[in-house]
C-alpha positions, 0 to 999 in steps of 0.5 A, spaced: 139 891 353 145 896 351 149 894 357 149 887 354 150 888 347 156 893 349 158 888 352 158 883 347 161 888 341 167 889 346 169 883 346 167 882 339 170 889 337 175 890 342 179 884 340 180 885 334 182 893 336 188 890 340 190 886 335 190 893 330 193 896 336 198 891 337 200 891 329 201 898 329 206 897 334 210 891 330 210 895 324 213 901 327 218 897 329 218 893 322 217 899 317 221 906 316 217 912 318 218 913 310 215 906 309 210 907 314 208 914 310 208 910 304 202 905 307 200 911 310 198 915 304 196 908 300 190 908 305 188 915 306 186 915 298 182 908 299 179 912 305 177 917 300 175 911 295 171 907 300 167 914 303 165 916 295 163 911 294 160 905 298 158 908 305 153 911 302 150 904 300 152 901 307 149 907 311 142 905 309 143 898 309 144 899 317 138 904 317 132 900 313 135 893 315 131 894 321 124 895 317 125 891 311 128 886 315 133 879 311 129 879 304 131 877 297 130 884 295 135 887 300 140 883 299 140 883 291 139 890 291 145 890 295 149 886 292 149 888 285 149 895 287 156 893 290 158 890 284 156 896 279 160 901 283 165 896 283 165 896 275 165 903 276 170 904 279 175 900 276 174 903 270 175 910 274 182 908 276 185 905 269 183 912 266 186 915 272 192 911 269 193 912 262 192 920 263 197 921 270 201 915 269 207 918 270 205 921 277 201 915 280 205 908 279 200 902 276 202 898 283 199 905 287 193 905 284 192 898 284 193 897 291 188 904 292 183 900 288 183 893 291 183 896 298 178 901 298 174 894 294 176 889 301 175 895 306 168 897 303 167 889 303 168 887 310 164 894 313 157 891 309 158 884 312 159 888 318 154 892 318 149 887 316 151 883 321 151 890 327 143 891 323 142 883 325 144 885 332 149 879 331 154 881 336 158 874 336 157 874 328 160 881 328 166 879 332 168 873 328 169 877 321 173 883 324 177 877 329 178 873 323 179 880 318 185 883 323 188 877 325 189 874 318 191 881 316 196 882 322 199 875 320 200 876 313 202 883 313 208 882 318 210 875 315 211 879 307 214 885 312 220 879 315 221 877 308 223 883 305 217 887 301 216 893 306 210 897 306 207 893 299 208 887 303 204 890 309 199 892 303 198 885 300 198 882 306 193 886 309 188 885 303 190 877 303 187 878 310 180 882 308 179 876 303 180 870 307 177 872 313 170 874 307 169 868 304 165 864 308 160 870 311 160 872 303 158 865 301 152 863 307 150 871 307 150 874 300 151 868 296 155 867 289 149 867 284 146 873 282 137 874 281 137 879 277 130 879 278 130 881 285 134 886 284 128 893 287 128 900 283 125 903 288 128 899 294 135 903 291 131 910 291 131 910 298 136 907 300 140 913 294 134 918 297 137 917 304 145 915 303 146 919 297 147 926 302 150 922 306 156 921 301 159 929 302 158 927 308 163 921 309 167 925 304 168 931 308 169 927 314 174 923 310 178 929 308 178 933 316 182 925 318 186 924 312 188 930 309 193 933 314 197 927 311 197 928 304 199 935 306 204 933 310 207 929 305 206 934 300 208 939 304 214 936 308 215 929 307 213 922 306 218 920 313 215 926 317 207 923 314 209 916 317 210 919 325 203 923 324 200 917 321 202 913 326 202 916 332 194 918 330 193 911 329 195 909 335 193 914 339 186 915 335 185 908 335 185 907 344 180 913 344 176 912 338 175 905 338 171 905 346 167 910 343 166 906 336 164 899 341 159 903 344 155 906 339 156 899 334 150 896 339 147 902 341 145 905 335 142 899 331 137 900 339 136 907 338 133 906 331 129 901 332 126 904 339 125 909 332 121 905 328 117 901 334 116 907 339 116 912 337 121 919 338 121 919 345 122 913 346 129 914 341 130 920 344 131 916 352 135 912 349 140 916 346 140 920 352 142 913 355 148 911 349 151 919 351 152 918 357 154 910 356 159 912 351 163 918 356 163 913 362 168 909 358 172 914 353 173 920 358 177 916 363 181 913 357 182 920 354 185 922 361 189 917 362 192 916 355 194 924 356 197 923 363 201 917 361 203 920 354 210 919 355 211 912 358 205 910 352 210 913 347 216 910 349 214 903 350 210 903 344 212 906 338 218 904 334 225 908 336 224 912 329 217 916 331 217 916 340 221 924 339 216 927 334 210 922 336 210 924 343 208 932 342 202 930 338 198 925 343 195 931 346 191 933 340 190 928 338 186 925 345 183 930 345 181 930 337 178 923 338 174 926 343 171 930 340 170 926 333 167 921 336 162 926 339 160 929 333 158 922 330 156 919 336 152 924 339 151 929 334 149 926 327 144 920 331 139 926 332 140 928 325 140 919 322 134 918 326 129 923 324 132 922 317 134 928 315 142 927 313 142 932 308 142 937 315 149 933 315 152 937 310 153 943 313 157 943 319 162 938 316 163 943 309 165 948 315 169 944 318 173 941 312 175 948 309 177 949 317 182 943 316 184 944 308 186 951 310 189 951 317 193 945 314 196 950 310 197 955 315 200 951 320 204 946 317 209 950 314 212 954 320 209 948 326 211 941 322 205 936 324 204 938 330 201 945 326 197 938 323 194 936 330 192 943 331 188 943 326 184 937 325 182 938 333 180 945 331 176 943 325 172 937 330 171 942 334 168 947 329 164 941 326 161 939 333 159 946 335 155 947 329 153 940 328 150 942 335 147 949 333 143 946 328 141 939 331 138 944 337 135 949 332 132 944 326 130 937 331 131 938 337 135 938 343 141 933 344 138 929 350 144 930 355 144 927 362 149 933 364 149 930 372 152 924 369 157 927 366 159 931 371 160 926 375 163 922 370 169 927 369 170 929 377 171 921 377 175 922 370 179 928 374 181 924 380 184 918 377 187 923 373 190 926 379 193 919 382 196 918 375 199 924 376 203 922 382 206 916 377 207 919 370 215 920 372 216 912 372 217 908 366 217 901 362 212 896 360 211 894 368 210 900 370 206 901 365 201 895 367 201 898 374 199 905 372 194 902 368 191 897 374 191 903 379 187 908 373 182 903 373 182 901 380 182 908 383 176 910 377 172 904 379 172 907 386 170 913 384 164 911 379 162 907 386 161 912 390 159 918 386 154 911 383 155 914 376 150 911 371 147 907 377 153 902 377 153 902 385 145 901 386 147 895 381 152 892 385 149 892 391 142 890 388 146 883 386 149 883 392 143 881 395 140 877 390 146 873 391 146 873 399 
C-alpha cells in the first residue's frame, strides 16, 4: 500500500517539484541576486505568517480527518476558522503599517500578507486531499498551483516588473489553480450552524502546541536569510536563498513524497490497529524514505559543481557552489527530524514533546547566525542551520526514545543502503571533472544505473526477490 501510494505522490507531487526546480532556474537567470533576495525575503516573512498562524489548523485536519471523516462539521469548523485568522490577520498587518510604516513599505506588507493567505490556502486543499488518500486530486492542485504560478511569474518578469511581478505572479497562480478545489470542496456558502465548538477544542488541544513548533521550525530555515540580509546584504541573501531552494528542494522534496503517502497510513494503522502495528509501518516508511533520499544526497555532493554551473544564473554559481555541501547534508538531516522523529511524537498525540528540541535548535541557529556569518559570509549560514538540524534531530530522538518509545529502525536496511549509496558515489567520482548539460544527463543515468544494480544484488528493501517473483509470474 506504501509502494503504491509513493508512487502515486511521485508523480503527483514530483511533477510540480520539477517545475519549482525549473522555476528557480529560469528566475536565476531572469532576476538579479538582489532582486532574488528581495523575493527571498517577502517569502521567508509569509513562511513565519503561515506557520503562526494557519499550520496548526492544517495539522489537525490531516490527523482527525481520518476519525471524523468528509461531515459538515469538520469542513465548516475548518473553513470559518480559516477565515476568522484571515480577518485576524489582516488586521495585524494594517497596524504593523501605521505604526512601522516608514520601515516596511505598504506593497511588502501586502504581498507578505496575501502570500501567506494563498500558501496557507492551497496546503489545507492539500492536505485534505493527502487525509482523503486522493493521490490524483493531490496532483492536480499542486500541478495546476506551480504551473500557473511559473507561468505568470516569468511572463510579469519578461515584461519588466522584477521580483514583484515574480510575486504577483505567483499569487495569480495559487488562486486559479484553487478556485474550483475551493468550490466542489468547501463551497462558497457559510452554515454557521455547523460550525463545532468542540470539534475546534481539539484540533486547537492537539495544533495549538504544535504552533511553537512550526514557528521554531520556521526560524532554523528562514532566519539565516533575514540575518544575511541584515548583516551582509540583499545580493549575498538572493545567492543563499537560491542555492538552498535549489539544492534543498532535489533532496528535501523525495523525502517529502515519501512521507505525503506514508503518513496518512501510519495514522490510520494507529486508529484501526493499534501501536504495533504504526509502529511496523514507520519502520517501513524509514527505511522507504532513505532508499530514495541518500543516493540523492551523494549524488547531488559529488556532482555539486557540474549541477551549479549548468543550473544557476552566472551571478550565483561562484558563492552558490561552497554551499551545496551543507545544505545536502542539512536537507537530510531535516527530513529526518520531520519524518522519522516527530511521527513518533504525532501518533501518540503528544506534540507538546515537540517543543523541546526545536527551542534548542532555534536558539542554536539565531546565535550561531550571529557568530558566523560576520567572519565566514553565508557559508557561516550553512554551517549553522546543519548544526541547529543536527542538534535538533539528537535531542529530538533522546526524548522520543525516553518518554515513547524507540525509533523503530531497520538498521540492516540502512545499511545496505548506504554501502549501495557509497558505491555509486565511488563511480560517480571517476566523471565529476566533466561538465555541461550532456553530461550531466549521462552522470545522472550512470548514478542511477550502478545504484540499481547495487540495490539488486544487496536485495535492499526486498527489491530483487520482487523482481524475480514478477519475473515468474509473467513466465
Amino acid at each position: 500500500m506504501l509502494s503504491r501510494h509513493a508512487i502515486a505522490y511521485l508523480f503527483s507531487h514530483g511533477i510540480p517539484s520539477i517545475i519549482g526546480f525549473i522555476s528557480i532556474v529560469v528566475y536565476t537567470n531572469l532576476l538579479t541576486p538582489e532582486q532574488y533576495g528581495v523575493y527571498a525575503i517577502v517569502f521567508a516573512m509569509a513562511a513565519v505568517v503561515n506557520s503562526v498562524m494557519f499550520e496548526w489548523l492544517r495539522l489537525s485536519l490531516l490527523r482527525f480527518y481520518p476519525k471524523y471523516g468528509h461531515s459538515p462539521q469538520v469542513i465548516e469548523t475548518v473553513k470559518l476558522s480559516f477565515m476568522a485568522i484571515m480577518v485576524v490577520t489582516a488586521i495585524f498587518s494594517l497596524l504593523i503599517f501605521a505604526f512601522y510604516g516608514e520601515q516596511f513599505s505598504a506593497v511588502s506588507i501586502g504581498f507578505i500578507l496575501l502570500l501567506s493567505w494563498s500558501q496557507s490556502w492551497a496546503n489545507m486543499n492539500l492536505s485534505l486531499a493527502r487525509a482523503e488518500l486522493a493521490p490524483k486530486k493531490y496532483g492536480v492542485i499542486a500541478f495546476s498551483r506551480a504551473t500557473l504560478g511559473f507561468l505568470f511569474g516569468t511572463i510579469l518578469i519578461y515584461l519588466g516588473f522584477g521580483e514583484q511581478g515574480l510575486l504577483a505572479g505567483l499569487i495569480i497562480g495559487f488562486w486559479l489553480a484553487l478556485i474550483l478545489p475551493t468550490i466542489k470542496t468547501w463551497g462558497l456558502s457559510l452554515n454557521v450552524k455547523a460550525f463545532d465548538k468542540s470539534l475546534l477544542k481539539e484540533f486547537a488541544s492537539y495544533g495549538t502546541p504544535l504552533t511553537l513548533t512550526l514557528l521554531l521550525g520556521v526560524i532554523i530555515h528562514n532566519s539565516d536569510r533575514l540575518i544575511i540580509d541584515h548583516l551582509l546584504s540583499k545580493a549575498e541573501t538572493g545567492i543563499y536563498a537560491s542555492t538552498y531552494d535549489l539544492t534543498e528542494q532535489s533532496i528535501f522534496t523525495l523525502m517529502m513524497i515519501i512521507n505525503l503517502a506514508a503518513f496518512p497510513i501510519a495514522m490510520k494503522m494507529m486508529e484501526e490497529k493499534g501501536e504495533k502495528a504504526a509502529y511496523d509501518q514507520v519502520k517501513k516508511n524509514i527505511s522507504l524514505l532513505f532508499f530514495i533520499a541518500l543516493p540523492a544526497a551523494g549524488a547531488f555532493i559529488v556532482l555539486g559543481p557540474n549541477i551549479i554551473s549548468v543550473l544557476l544564473g552566472e551571478g550565483f554559481q561562484n558563492q552558490g557552489l561552497l554551499l551545496v555541501p551543507f545544505i545536502v547534508v542539512g536537507a537530510l538531516l531535516k527530513g529526518f527530524k520531520l519524518y522519522c522523529v516527530d511521527i513518533m511524537f504525532h501518533i501518540q498525540r503528544k506534540t507538546k514533546l515537540q517543543i523541546i528540541p526545536v527551542v534548542i535548535a532555534a536558539i542554536v541557529n539565531i546565535v550561531l547566525n550571529f557568530m558566523l556569518i560576520p567572519q565566514y559570509g553565508i557559508e557561516g549560514a550553512a554551517f549553522a542551520t546543519v548544526t541547529a538540524y543536527l542538534v535538533a534531530v539528537i535531542s529530538g530522538w533522546l526524548i522520543v526514545h525516553f518518554q515513547i518509545h524507540s525509533i523503530p529502525i531497520a538498521y540492516m536496511e540502512l545499511t545496505k543502503i548506504a554501502i549501495a549509496t557509497g558505491f555509486m558515489c565511488f563511480v560517480l567520482s571517476l566523471l565529476r571533472g566533466y561538465s555541461g548539460w550532456q553530461m550531466l544527463i549521462i552522470q545522472v543515468v550512470v548514478g542511477l544505473g550502478v545504484y540499481v544494480i547495487a540495490c539488486l544484488l544487496l536485495n535492499i528493501l526486498s527489491v530483487r526477490d520482487q523482481v524475480l517473483r514478477r519475473l515468474k509470474e509473467r513466465f
